[in-house]
Structure formats: C-alpha cells, structure tokens
C-alpha positions in Angstrom: 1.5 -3.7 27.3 1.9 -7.3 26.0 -0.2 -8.2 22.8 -2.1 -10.7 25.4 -3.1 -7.4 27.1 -4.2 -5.9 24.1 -7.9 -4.9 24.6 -10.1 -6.8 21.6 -11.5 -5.0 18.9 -15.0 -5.1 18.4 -16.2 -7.1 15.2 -17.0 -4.3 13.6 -13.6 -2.5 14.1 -12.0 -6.2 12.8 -14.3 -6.3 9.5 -13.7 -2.8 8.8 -9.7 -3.2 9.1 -10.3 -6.3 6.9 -12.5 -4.1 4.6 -9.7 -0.8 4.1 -7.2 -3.7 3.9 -9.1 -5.3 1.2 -9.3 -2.1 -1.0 -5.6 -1.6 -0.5 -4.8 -5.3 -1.7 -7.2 -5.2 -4.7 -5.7 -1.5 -6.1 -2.4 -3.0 -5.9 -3.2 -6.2 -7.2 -4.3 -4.2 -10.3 -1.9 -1.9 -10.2 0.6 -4.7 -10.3 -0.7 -6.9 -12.3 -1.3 -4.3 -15.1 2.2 -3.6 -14.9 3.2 -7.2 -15.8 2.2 -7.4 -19.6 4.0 -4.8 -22.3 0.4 -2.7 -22.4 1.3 0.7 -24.3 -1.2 2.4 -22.1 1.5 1.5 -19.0 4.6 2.6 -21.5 2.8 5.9 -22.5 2.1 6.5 -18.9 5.6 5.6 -17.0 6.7 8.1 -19.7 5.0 11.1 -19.0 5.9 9.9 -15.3 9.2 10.1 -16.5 10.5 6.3 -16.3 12.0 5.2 -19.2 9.7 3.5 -22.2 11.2 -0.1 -21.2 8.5 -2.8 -20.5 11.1 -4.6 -18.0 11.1 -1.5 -15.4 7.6 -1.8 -15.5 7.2 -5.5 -14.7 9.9 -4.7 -11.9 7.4 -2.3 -10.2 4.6 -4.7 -10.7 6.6 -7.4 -9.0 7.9 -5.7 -6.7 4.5 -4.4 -5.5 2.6 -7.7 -6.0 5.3 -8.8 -3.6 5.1 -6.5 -1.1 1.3 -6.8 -1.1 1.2 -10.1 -0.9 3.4 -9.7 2.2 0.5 -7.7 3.5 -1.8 -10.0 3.5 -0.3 -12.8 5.2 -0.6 -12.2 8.7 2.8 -13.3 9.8 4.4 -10.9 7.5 1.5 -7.8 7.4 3.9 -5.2 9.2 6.7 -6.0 6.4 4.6 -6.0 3.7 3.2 -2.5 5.0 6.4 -1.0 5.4 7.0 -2.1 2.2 4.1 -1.0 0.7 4.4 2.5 2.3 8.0 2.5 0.8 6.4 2.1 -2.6 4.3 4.7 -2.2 6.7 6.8 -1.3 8.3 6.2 -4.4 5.2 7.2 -6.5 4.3 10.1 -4.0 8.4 11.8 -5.2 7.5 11.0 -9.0 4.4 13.0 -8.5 6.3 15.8 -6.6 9.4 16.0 -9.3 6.4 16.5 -12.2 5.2 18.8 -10.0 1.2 17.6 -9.8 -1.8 18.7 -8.5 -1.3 18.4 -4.3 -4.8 16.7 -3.2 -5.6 14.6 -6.0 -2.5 13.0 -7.6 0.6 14.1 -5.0 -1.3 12.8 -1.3 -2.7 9.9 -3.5 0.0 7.6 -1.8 -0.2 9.4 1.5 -4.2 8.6 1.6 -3.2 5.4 0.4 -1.1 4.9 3.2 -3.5 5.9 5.8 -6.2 3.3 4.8 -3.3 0.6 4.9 -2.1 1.5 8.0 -5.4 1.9 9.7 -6.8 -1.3 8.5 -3.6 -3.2 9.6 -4.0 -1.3 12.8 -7.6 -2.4 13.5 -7.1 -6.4 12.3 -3.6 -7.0 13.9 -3.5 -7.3 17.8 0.6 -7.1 17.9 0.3 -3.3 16.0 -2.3 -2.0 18.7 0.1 -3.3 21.3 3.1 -1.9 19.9 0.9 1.5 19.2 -1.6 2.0 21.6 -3.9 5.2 21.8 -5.3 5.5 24.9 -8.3 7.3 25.4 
C-alpha cells in the first residue's frame, strides 16, 4: 500500500493525533526548557536520579530533547524526531528502573509517554499508516 492509497483519516481522528501530539510537545518543551537554566530544583533532582550535580549534563538533556521534539513537530522530520524522542525516554524509563521506582506511576511513565506520541503521529501522518497499516 502506497501512502496515496492510504485511506484518510477522519477530522476527528486528525485533530485528536494533533491534540496527543500537542501534549507530548508541550511536556517536553517544559521538560526541556527547565533543564536549560542552573535551577537547584533540576540539580537536587538529577541527583537523587543519580546524574551527577553538574548544570552542563542537565542543559545537554534539555537540548537534546528540545531537539528531538522539535524534530517531531516538523512534518518532514516527525518519524525522526519520534524515534528520537522514544530513545529519550528510554533513557529516563532505565534511570527509573536502576532506582528501582514504583512500576505504574514513575517506571511506564515514558512507556505511556510513548504511546500518546506514537499514536498521535500515527493518526496525523499519512506515510506512518501506510508503512503500518491495521486492517480491520
């Protein structure tokens, strides 16, 4: 199946991919951007995450996530920027599993995470639903 054979999604499948893609972008726009400034509340945290105390690691994870986000949202570059993303959150998803958290509410937090990104990519961008079609 060629994306021009891709059956359309109806408008309200579209706004709600736009709408679980939109809560994806804004957490990690915070989550990003909150990272970029030397705040002790980020410090104190990375350390009980186990990251070292140095501002610069944090504004590398900031970056790095603002980038990858902002991959996202550009629909040339979506299915990078979610891969990306996804790789991110994998990376918080092992830091969670190493401090051994609570499962449901702290470790799956990137896997849920994950799921709204993917399923709003999935219901905005004709080229994924061709590449991943479910058939009913």
């Amino acid at each position: 199946m060629t994306i021009s054979q891709t059956a359309p999604v109806s408008r309200g499948a579209l706004w709600t991919g736009r709408v679980l893609s939109g809560v994806i972008v804004l957490f990690m726009i915070f989550d990003g951007v909150i990272k970029l400034p030397p705040l002790d509340i980020v410090t104190q945290t990375m350390v009980q995450l186990g990251w070292p105390a140095d501002p610069n690691v944090a504004r590398m994870l900031g970056v790095i996530g603002l980038i990858s986000t902002a991959l996202y949202v550009l629909p040339r570059t979506s299915v990078l920027g979610a891969i990306l993303l996804t790789a991110y959150m994998g990376g918080a998803i092992a830091t969670k599993v190493r401090l051994d958290s609570p499962l449901f509410s702290h470790t799956l937090f990137g896997v849920y995470l994950g799921v709204i990104l993917w399923g709003g990519l999935y219901l905005r961008d004709p080229r994924l639903r061709a590449l991943i079609p479910f058939n009913r």
